[in-house]
N, C-alpha and C positions, 0 to 999 in steps of 0.2 A: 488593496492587496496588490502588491507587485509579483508580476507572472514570472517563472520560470523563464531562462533563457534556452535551456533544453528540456528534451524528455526520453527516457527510456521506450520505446516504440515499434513493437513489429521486428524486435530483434535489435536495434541498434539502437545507439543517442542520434539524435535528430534535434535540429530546432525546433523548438517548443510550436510553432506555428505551422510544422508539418506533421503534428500529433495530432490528427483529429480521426473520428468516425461519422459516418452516415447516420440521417434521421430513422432509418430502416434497422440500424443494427440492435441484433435481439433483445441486446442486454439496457436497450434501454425502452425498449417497449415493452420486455418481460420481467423486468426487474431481475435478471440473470447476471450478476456478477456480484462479486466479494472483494471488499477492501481490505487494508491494513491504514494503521497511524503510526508511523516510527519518528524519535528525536532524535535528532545531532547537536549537541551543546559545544559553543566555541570557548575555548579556555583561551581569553585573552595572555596571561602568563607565557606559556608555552605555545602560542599561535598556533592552536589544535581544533580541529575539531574532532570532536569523540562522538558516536555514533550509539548509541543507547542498547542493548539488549538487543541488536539485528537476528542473532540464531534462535530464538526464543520469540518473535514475534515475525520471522517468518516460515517457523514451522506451524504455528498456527494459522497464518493467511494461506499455506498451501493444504491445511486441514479444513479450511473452509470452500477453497475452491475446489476440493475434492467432492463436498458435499452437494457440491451444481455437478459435478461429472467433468469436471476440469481436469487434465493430467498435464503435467510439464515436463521438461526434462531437466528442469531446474530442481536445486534443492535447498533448503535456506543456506547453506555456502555461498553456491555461487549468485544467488540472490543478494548475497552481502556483497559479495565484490562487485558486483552490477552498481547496485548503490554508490560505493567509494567512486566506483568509476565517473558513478554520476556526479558526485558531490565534488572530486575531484574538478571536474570539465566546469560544473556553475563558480567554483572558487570561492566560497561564501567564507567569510569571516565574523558571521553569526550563529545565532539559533536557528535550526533549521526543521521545518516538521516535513515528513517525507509520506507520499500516499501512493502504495502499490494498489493497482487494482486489477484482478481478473474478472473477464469478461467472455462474453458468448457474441463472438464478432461477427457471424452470419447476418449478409443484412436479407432478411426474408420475414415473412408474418406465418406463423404456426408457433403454438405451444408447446412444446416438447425442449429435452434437451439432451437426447441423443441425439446424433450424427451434426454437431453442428460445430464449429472448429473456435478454439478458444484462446485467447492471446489475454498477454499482462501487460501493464505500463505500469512507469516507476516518474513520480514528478517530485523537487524537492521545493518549496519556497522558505524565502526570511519568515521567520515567527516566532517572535520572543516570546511572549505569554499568553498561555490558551485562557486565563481567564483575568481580566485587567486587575484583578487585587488578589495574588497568588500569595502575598506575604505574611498573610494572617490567618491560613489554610491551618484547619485542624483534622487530623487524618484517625483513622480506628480503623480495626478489624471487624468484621460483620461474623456474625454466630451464625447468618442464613447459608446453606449451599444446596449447591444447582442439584436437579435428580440427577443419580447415577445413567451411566450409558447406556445400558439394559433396560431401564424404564423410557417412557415415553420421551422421544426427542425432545429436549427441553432447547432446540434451536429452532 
């Protein structure tokens, strides 16, 4: 896998090798943070890349960090244009899989997850095919759904 040469980080793009956390921070010893998976598909034709559904799949990543007690001042907009920015700066002229993730950056030991302060990162790499034989994918609708939101958390 070839690393990112930037990452979205504490507020700005940074070099990917200044994006790190502590072995302390919560969200990896409490399992306290929420991801997203977004694509950017390069149209060779038009030397584009196009960015897949970004308002739609991060209105749900900020639905999900809400559910840790995460609040941003972000909204999937500007979460989009963070992206372009990022995608921008790497210059990719491929497929691109993109992974936001919010997190519980306190680095302390206690379970809880009030008062403790929460930050996102945004990283984009090359990634043609999530699965090595995509071409012969057959796809359906499923007749099963999730319980409603009034019934028992089905998260």
């Amino acid at each position: 896998m070839v690393l990112p040469n930037y990452a979205y980080f504490e507020g700005e793009i940074v070099p990917y090798a200044q994006a790190k956390v502590g072995v302390l921070t919560h969200a990896l010893n409490y399992g306290t943070a929420a991801f997203a998976g977004l694509r950017a598909y390069w149209n060779h034709d038009e030397q584009q890349l196009y960015l897949f559904r970004p308002l739609d799949h991060y209105k749900r990543f900020l639905e999900s960090a809400q559910l840790l007690l995460m609040d941003f001042d972000q909204d999937s907009e500007s979460l989009t244009q963070i992206t372009k920015e990022l995608l921008r700066k790497e210059g990719y002229q491929c497929n691109v899989y993109i992974r936001p993730l919010a997190y519980k950056s306190d680095e302390v030991i206690g379970v809880k997850l009030n008062k403790l302060n929460s930050q996102f990162s945004i990283v984009a790499i090359p990634f043609e095919r999530y699965v090595s034989n995509d071409t012969n994918a057959h796809v359906t609708f499923s007749s099963w759904r999730r319980n409603g939101r009034a019934c028992l958390p089905g998260r």
